[in-house]
N, C-alpha and C positions, 0 to 999 in steps of 0.2 A: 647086563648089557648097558651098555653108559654110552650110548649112543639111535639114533632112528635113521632108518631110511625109508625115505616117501617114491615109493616107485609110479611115474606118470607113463604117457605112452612114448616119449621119444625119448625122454631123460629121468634122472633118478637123483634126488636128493639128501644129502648125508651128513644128518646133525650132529656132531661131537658133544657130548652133555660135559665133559672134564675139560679142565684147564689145559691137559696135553695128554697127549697120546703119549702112553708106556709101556711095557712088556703085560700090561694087567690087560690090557683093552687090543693092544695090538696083532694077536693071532685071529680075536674074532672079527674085528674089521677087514683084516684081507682077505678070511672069508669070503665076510658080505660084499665087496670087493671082486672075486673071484666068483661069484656066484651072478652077479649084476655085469659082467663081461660076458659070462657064458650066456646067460637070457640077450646080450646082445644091446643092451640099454647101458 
């Protein structure tokens, strides 16, 4: 995972460790993504 995310109470923050977003990183980011929509944050 080439990325963090720091979940707080109102909001959520989402650190990219790579130079850019590619097909290697990009199905589990929208995941985390999809997952951080659903909890509503």
């Amino acid at each position: 995972m080439n990325f963090n995310a720091d979940k707080y109470e109102n909001y959520s923050i989402v650190k990219i460790s790579d130079e850019k977003v590619d097909s290697s990183i990009a199905p589990e980011l929208k995941s985390e993504f999809m997952t951080l929509s659903q909890d509503g944050v």
